[in-house]
Structures are given as C-alpha cells and as structure tokens.
FIFI-120864 format. One record per residue: residue number from 1; x negated, y negated, z negated of N, C-alpha, C in turn. Coordinates in steps of 0.02 Angstrom, whole numbers. Layout:
residues N
{site NUM; {X; Y; Z}; {X; Y; Z}; {X; Y; Z}}
...
end
This chain:
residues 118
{site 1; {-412; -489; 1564}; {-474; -519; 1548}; {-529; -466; 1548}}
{site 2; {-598; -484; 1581}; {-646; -420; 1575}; {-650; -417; 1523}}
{site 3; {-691; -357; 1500}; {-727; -339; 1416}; {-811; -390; 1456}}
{site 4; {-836; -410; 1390}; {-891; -457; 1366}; {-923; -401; 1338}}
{site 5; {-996; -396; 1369}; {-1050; -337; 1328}; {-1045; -385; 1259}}
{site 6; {-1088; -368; 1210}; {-1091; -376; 1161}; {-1142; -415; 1151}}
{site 7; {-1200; -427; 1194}; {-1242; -482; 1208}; {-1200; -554; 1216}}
{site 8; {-1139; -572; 1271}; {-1114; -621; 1296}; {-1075; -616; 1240}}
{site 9; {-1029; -609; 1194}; {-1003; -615; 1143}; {-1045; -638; 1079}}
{site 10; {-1098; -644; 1060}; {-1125; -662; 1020}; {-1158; -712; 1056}}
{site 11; {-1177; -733; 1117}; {-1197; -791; 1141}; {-1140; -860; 1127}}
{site 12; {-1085; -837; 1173}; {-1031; -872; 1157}; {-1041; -890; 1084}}
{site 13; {-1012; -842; 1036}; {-1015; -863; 952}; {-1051; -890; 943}}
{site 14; {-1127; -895; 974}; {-1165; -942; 941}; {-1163; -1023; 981}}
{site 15; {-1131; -1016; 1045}; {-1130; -1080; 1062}; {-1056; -1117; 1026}}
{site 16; {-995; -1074; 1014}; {-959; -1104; 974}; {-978; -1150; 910}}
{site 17; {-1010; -1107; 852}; {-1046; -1121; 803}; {-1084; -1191; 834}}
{site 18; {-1126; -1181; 859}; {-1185; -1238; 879}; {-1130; -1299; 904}}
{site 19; {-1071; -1300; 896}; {-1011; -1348; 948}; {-977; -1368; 881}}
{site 20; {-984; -1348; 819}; {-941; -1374; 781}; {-971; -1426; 718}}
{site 21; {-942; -1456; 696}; {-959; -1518; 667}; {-981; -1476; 587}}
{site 22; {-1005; -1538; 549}; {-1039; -1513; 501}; {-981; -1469; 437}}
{site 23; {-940; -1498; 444}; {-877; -1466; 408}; {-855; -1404; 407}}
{site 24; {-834; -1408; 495}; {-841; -1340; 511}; {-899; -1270; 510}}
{site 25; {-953; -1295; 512}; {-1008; -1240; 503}; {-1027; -1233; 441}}
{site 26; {-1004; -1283; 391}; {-990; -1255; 321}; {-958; -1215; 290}}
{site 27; {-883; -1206; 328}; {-852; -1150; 328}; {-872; -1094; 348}}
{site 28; {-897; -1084; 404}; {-917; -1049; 455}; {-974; -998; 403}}
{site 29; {-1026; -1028; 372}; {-1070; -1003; 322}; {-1037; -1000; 246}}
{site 30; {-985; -1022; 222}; {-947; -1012; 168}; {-929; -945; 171}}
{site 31; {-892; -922; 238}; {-848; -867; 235}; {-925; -799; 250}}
{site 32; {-951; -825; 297}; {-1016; -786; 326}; {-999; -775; 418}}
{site 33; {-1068; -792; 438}; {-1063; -810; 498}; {-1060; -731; 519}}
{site 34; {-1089; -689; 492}; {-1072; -608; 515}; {-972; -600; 524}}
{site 35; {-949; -615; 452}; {-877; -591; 463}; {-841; -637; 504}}
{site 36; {-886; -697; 525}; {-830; -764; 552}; {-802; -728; 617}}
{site 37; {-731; -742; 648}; {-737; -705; 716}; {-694; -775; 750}}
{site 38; {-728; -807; 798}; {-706; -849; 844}; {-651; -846; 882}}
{site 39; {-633; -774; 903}; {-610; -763; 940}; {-522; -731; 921}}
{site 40; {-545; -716; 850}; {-463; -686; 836}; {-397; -731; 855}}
{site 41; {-348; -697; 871}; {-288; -695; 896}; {-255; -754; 844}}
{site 42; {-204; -824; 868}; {-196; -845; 802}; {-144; -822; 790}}
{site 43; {-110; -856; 711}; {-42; -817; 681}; {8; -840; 699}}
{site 44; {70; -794; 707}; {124; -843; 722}; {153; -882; 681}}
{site 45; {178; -934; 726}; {213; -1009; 674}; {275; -972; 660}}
{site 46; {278; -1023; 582}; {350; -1006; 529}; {389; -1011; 581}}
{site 47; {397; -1056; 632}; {468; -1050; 652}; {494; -984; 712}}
{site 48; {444; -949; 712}; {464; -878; 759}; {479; -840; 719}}
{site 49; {488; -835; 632}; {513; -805; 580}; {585; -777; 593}}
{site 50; {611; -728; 594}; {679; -720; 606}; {710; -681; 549}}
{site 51; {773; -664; 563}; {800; -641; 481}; {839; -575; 526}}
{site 52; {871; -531; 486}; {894; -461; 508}; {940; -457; 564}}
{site 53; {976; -525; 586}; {1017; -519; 648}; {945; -560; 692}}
{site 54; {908; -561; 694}; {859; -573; 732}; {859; -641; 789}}
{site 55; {876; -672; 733}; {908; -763; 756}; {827; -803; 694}}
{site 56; {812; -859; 724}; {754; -881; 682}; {807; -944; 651}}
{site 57; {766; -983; 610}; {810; -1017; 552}; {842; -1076; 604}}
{site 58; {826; -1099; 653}; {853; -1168; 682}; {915; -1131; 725}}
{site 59; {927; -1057; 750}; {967; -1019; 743}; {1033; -1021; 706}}
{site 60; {1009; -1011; 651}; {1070; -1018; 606}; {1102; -1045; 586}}
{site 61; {1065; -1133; 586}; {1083; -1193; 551}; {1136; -1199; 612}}
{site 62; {1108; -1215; 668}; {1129; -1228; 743}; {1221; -1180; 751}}
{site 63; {1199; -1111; 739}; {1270; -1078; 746}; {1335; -1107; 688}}
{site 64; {1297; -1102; 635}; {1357; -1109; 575}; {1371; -1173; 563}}
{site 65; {1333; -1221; 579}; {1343; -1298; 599}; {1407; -1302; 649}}
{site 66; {1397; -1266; 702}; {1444; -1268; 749}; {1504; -1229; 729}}
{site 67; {1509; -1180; 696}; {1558; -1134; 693}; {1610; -1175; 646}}
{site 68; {1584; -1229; 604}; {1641; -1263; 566}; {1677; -1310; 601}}
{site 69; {1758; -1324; 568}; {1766; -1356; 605}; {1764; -1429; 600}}
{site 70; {1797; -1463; 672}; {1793; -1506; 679}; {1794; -1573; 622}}
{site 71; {1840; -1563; 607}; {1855; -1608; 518}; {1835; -1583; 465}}
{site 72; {1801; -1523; 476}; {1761; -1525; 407}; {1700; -1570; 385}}
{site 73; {1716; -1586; 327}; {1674; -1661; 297}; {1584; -1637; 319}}
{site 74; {1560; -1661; 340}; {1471; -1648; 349}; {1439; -1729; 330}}
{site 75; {1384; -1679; 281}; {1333; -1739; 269}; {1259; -1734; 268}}
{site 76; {1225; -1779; 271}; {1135; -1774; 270}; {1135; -1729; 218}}
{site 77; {1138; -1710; 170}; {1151; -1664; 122}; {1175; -1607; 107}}
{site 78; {1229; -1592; 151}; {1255; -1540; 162}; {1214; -1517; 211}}
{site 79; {1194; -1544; 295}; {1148; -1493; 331}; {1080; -1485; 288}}
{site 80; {1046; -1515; 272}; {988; -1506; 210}; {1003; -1452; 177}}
{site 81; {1074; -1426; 161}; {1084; -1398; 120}; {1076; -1333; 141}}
{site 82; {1120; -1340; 216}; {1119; -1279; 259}; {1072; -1251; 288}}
{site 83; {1003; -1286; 299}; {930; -1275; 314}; {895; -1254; 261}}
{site 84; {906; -1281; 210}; {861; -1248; 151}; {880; -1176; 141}}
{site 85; {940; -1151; 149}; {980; -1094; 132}; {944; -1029; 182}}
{site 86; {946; -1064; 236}; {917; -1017; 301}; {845; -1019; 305}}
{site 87; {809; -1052; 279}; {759; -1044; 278}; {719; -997; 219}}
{site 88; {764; -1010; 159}; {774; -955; 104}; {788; -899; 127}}
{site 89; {824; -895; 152}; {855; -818; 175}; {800; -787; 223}}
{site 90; {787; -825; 289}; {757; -783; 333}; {677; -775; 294}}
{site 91; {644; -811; 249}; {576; -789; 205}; {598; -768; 146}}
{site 92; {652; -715; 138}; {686; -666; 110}; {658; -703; 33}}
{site 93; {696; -755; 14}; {668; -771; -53}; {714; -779; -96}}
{site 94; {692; -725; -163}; {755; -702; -200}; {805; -747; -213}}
{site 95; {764; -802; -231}; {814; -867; -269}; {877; -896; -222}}
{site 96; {865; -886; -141}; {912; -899; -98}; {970; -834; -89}}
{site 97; {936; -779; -100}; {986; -707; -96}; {1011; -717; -152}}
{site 98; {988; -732; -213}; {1038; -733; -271}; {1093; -781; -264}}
{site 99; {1089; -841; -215}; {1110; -879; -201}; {1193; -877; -157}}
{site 100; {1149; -839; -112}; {1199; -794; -54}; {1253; -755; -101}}
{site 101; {1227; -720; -133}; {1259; -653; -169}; {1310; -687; -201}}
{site 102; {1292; -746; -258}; {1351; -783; -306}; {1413; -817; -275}}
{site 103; {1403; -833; -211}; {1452; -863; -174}; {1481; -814; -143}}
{site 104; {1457; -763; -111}; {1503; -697; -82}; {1565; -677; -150}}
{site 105; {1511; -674; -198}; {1541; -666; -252}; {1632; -679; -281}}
{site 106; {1601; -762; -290}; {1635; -794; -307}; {1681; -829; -250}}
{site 107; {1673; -806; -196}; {1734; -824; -132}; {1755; -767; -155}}
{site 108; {1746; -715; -172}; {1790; -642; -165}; {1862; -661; -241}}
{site 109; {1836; -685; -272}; {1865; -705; -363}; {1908; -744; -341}}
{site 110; {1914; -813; -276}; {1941; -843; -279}; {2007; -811; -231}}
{site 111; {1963; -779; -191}; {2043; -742; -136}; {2074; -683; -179}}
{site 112; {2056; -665; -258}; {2092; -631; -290}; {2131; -667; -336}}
{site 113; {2112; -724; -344}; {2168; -791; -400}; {2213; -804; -360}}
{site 114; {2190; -797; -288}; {2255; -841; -232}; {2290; -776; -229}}
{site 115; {2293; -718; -226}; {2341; -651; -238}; {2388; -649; -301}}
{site 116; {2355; -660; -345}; {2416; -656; -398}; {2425; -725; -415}}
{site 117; {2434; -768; -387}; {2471; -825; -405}; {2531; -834; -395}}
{site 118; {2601; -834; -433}; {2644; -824; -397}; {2674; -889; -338}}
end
C-alpha cells in the first residue's frame, strides 16, 4: 500500500467522520476526534486464542472429543463441559487450572488405591 502524505490522511478522516451517523460521531467526539484513529488495525477474535501446545479452543474440544472412545457415554453436558474447560484453560483462568490441577490430582490418588488393593 503507498504511504498517504498527511494532508490525504486527514482528508480521508474527515470524510469518514462526515459518513458516520449521529451515534457514531458521538463517540468519535467522546473519545476526541484528535486521538480517534480510523484507520487502526482491528483485534484479533477470541477464537484465534491458542493455549501452550498452540491448538485454539475448537482444537481441543474437537481432538479429545475424538480421542475417547467409542462407547464412552457423551452428553449435551458433558461436551459443554468439555468446551467450558478449554476455553478456561486456553484464557489461562485460574478457576479452570485449579480445575485441571484437582483432577490430575486426584486421577493420580486413584491409580495409587488401585496399587495397594489387594
């Protein structure tokens, strides 16, 4: 893309501005028409979010959905369950890692009851 002198950039901005409805140019003068910038880059959507193996959340649901098996019981509730979890995890939110952690946990407690049982 060429560079825009700094004349044609503030033309533009002002024909944007002059293009937007009354709502919008309320904002536009809320925030201040000096700092407003038309043109910035937008943000990326939640769902390009990824987590440390660098898989995004429909990723995960999708793999570990599949990785069970066949006769294992699945319900509207259970994938709900499995989406909420990954979506916790990959927006690193404690309440889902504490979550993670208690079940690593407590799978580890249970493959040590199944050892000494005679």
């Amino acid at each position: 893309m060429t560079k825009l002198s700094p004349e044609e950039v503030e033309r533009r901005k002002q024909a944007i501005f002059a293009s937007l409805s009354a709502r919008g140019r309320r904002y536009v003068e809320k925030i201040g028409y000096d700092k407003w910038d038309p043109f910035e880059a937008p943000k990326d959507p939640i769902d390009i979010r990824r987590d440390a193996t660098k898989r995004t959340t429909q990723q995960l649901v999708r793999e570990f959905l599949q990785s069970r098996p066949p006769e294992a019981p699945y319900s509207n509730a259970y994938g709900q369950a499995v989406m909420e979890m990954a979506i916790g995890i990959v927006n690193d939110d404690e309440r889902y890692q504490a979550m993670l952690d208690f079940a690593t946990w407590y799978n580890e407690q249970l493959k040590l009851a199944e050892q000494h049982q005679p």
